[in-house]
N, C-alpha and C positions, 0 to 999 in steps of 0.2 A: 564366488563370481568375481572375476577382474575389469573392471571399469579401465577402456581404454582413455587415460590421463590425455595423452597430446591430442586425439581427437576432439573429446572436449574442448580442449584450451582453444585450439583450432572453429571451432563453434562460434566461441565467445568471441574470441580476437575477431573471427570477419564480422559476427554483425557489430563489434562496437566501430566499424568505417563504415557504420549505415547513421549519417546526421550526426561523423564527428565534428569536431569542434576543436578550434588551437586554443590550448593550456599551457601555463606555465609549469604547471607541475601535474603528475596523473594523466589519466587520458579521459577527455568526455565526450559528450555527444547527446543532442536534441534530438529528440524524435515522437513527433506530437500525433496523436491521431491522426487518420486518412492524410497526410503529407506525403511527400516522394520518399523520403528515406524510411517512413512507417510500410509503405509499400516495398521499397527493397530488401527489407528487413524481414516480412512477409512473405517474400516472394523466395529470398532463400529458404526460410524456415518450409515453406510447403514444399519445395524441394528436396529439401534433407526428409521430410515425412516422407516421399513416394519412394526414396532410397532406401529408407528401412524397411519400407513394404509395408506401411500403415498408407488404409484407404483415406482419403482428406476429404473434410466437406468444409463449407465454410456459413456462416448462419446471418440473417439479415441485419444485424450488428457489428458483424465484422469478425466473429470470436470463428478461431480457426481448432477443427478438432481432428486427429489422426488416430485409428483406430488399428489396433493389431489384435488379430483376432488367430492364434492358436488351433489346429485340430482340437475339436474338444471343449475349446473354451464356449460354453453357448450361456454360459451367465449372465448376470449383471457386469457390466464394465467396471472396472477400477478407476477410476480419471484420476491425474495429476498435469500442474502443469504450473501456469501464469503468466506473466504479459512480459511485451516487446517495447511498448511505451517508456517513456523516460519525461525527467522534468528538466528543466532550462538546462543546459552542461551539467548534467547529471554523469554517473558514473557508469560503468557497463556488467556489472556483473546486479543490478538492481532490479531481476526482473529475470532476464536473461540466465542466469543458472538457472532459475527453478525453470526455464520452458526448457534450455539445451539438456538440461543435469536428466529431466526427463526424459527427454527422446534417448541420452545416452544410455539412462537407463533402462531402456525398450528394447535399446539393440543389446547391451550385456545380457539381459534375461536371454534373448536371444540363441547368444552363445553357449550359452548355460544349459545342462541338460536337466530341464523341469517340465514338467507337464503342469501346466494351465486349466483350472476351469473357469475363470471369469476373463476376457476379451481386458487389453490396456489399452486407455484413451492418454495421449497429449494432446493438450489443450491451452491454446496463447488468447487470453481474456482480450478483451478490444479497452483500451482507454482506462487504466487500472490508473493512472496518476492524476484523472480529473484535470491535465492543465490547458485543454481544450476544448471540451465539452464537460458539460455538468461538476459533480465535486470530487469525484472518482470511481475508483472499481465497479466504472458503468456493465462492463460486458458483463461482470460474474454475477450483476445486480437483476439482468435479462434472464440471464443461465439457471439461477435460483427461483427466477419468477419472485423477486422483489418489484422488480420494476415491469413494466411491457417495452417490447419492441418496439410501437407504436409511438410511446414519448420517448422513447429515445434519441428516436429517428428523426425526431422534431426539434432535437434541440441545439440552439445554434454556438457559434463563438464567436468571438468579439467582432469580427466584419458580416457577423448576419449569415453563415455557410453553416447550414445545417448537417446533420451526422450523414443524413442519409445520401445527400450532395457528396458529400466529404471523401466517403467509404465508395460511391461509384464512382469517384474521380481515380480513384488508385484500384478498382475493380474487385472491390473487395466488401460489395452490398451482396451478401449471399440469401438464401432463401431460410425457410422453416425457422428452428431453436436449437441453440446447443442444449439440452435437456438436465441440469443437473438431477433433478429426480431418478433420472434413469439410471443413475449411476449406484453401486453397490458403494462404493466408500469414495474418499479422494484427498491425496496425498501434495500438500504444497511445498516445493521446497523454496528457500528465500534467505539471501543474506541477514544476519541477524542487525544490521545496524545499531548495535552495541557493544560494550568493552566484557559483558557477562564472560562468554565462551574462550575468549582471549584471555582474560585474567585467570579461571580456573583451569585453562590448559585442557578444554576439551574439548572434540573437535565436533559435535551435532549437539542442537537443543532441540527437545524434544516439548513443546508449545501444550501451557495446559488452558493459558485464556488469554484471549484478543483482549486487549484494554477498550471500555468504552469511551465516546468521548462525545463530547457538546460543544457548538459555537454557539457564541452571543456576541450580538450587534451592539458595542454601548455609544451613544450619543451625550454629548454635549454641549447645550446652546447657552451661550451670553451675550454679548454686547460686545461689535467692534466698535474701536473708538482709537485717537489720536495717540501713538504710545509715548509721544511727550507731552501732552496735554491734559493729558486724564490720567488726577494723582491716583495713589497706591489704593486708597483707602475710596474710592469711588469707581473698580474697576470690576466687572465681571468676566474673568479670565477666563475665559474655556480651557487651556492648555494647561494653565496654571492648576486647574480644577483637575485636568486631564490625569496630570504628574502626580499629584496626590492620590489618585485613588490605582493608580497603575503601582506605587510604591506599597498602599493597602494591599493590592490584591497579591501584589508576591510576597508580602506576610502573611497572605491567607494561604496562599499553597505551599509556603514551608512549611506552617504551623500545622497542615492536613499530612502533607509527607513524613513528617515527622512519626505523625501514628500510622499511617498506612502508603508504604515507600512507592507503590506505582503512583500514586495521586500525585498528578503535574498539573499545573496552569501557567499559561500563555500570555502575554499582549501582543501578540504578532504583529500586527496592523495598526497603525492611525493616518489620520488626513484631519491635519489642522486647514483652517479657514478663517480668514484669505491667505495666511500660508505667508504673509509680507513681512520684512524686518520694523515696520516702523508703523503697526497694527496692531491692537490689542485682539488674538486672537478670539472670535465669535462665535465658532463650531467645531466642536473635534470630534469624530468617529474611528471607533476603535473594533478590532473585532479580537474576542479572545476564544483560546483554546485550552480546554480541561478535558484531560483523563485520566483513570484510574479502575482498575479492573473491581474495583467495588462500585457500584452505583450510587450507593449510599453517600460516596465519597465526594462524587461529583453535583449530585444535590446539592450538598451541606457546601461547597465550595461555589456554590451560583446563587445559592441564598445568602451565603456571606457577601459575595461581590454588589448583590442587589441592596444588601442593609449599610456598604459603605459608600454606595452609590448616593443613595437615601440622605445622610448626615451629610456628603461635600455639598448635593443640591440645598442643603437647609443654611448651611456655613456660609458657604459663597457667594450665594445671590446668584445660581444658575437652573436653568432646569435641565434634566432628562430623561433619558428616554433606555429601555434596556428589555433587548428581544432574543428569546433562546431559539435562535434562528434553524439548526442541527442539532438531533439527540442522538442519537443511535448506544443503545446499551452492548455492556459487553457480553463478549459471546467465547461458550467454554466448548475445549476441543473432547471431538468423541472419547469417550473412556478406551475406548475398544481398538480404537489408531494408534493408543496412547502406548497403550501395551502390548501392543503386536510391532510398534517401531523399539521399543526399549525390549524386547526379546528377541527380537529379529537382530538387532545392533551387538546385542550381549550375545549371540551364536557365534555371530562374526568376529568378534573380538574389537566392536568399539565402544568407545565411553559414549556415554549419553549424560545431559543435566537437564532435568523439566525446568521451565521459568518460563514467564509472560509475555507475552508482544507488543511492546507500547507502542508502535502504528498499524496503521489500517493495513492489511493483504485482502486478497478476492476470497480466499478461503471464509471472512467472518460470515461469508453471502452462502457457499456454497454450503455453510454448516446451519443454514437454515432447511436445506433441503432432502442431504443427506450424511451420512455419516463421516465423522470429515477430521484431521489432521494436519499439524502443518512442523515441519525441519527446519531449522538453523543450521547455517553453514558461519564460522566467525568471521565477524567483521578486522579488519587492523586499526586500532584506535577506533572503535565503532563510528569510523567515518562515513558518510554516506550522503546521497544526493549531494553527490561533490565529486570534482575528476578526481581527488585524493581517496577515493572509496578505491577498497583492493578489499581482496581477498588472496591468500596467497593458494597456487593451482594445487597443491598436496590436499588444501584442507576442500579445495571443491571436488575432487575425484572423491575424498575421503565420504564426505558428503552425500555424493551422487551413489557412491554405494549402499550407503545406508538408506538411500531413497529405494534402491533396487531391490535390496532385502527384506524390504518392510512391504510393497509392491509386489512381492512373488510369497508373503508370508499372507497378504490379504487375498491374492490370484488361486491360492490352493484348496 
């Protein structure tokens, strides 16, 4: 099968002028749930479906699915697909391969003289980067039946505009479920946002576990007071308290990575208060981030956080407070996707490497529901959520083919 290369490029290239954005360097682009440029984006993509001759529905969340359905094929559907979404000047091929790489892959099978018996779905998720409504991979969270339609639809963003306001603003509140149960298997494909594929010089990874991951809220309360007035030794620093246990806890996740190399943790976030040059800081809130495709890992790495937490409030004369706000365990890819992408790839003549996902995709939802896989495409410097994210177009055709081949290996 030959993946037509420039038409994809072509794909990718017009919707990244859907919610670009001027860069110094790279190309990016915003594009936030139910927004104008999420709807332009949308509005091609349903376009390009009806041109390959997939029937389109679209689900009351927003998640948009295209269906080709084969003489013959009267099985279970195949789905692949993922979201159109992006985050602040984000990059364009973050999302975008895996829905275009899809469709391109519908039309190569196409071309292809195969006979089908399972129907292919493409399927672009509603809100997979959470930076508008809720924390993310809301659409595939409906699709899997994690979540209801119902609260989704309720939920608002920061000016009070709810999802379901949001999605009839751009025309794109659809009725029923996209169903993942219905589906026979489903194939994601996704830039790897890592240096793995690039450094070994191979152009697909074949995904054996999502990394799980956890936030925690930590708080810390002391006493504002005059920062010339109030010596060293009579001070309750909250920031000061802050830095200290922020410096513990990335000795606690090297010391965890060390024995188990996916285990990361985070301090993403703080907001000190009052936040003044000439205040003894009185409240800091922090929110951190830990994964590791062990669970065990990420336990042991929140009960360490909480025991250094414990010792600064006992040392410093502060109190706090500390809440495992997000759990979500990790989640391992079907065996059977696993080995029909690395036989399907090895027919074709391409390389393949298994290794892990250390962020979230819409697939950890869909592999609640049914049988489920997901492809790396290399990242360049595994830059990503950044206009400096590339991909170079050899390794996305390469890519999309191996998405095709694995797709017409689970279709027979």
């Amino acid at each position: 099968m030959n993946v037509d290369g420039d038409r994809l490029r072509e794909d990718i290239e017009t919707n990244a002028a859907f919610g670009a954005v001027d860069v110094e360097q790279g190309t990016g682009r915003t594009v936030f749930a139910g927004t104008e440029p999420n709807r332009r984006a949308r509005d091609r993509f349903v376009e390009r479906l009806k041109q390959a001759g997939l029937d389109v529905r679209v689900d009351s969340v927003g998640n948009i699915a295209g269906r080709w359905s084969p003489p013959g094929a009267d099985a279970e559907p195949i789905a692949t697909g993922s979201h159109l979404d992006s985050v602040p000047r984000g990059g364009i091929f973050d999302g975008p391969l895996g829905v275009y790489g899809a469709l391109e892959a519908v039309r190569t099978i196409q071309n292809a003289d195969v006979e089908l018996t399972h129907p292919i779905e493409v399927v672009c998720f509603t809100e997979e980067e959470g930076q508008r409504f809720a924390g993310g991979t809301l659409g595939s969270s409906v699709a899997a039946g994690n979540r209801s339609a119902e609260s989704a639809l309720q939920l608002t963003d920061d000016a009070g505009t709810d999802l379901e306001t949001a999605l009839s603003e751009i025309g794109y509140n659809g009725t029923d479920r996209v169903d993942a149960d219905e589906w026979d298997a489903w194939i994601e494909l996704h830039i790897e946002q890592g240096e793995r594929l690039e450094t070994a010089d191979v152009p697909v990874g074949v995904v054996t576990t999502i990394t799980g991951i956890t936030h925690c809220e930590v708080t810390i309360d002391g006493e504002e007071n005059h920062a010339g007035t109030t010596s060293m030794d009579e001070r309750a620093d909250a920031l000061s308290a802050a830095g200290e246990f922020i410096v513990d806890f990335e000795r606690v996740a090297r010391e965890r990575s060390s024995e188990e190399r996916t285990a990361v943790g985070t301090v993403g976030k703080i907001n000190a208060e009052p936040n003044a040059t000439n205040i003894v800081p009185g409240r800091v809130e922090m929110n951190l981030d830990i994964r590791s495709i062990e669970y065990g890992s990420i336990d042991e790495m929140v009960d360490q956080a909480q025991r250094s937490l414990d010792r600064i409030a006992a040392e410093r004369n502060v109190s706090t407070a500390f809440e495992r706000e997000f759990d979500v365990r990790p989640v391992s890819m079907d065996e059977r996707c696993r080995e029909v992408a690395h036989s399907a790839c090895e027919a074709a003549g391409i390389e393949t490497l298994e290794m892990h996902s250390g962020a979230f995709h819409d697939t950890m939802h869909v592999a609640n529901a049914t049988d489920a896989g997901l492809l790396f495409a290399p990242s360049r410097n595994g830059v990503s959520h950044s206009p400096r994210e590339w991909t170079d177009w050899d390794d996305c055709s390469v890519a999309t083919q191996a998405l095709a081949e694995t797709l017409v290996s689970l279709a027979t």
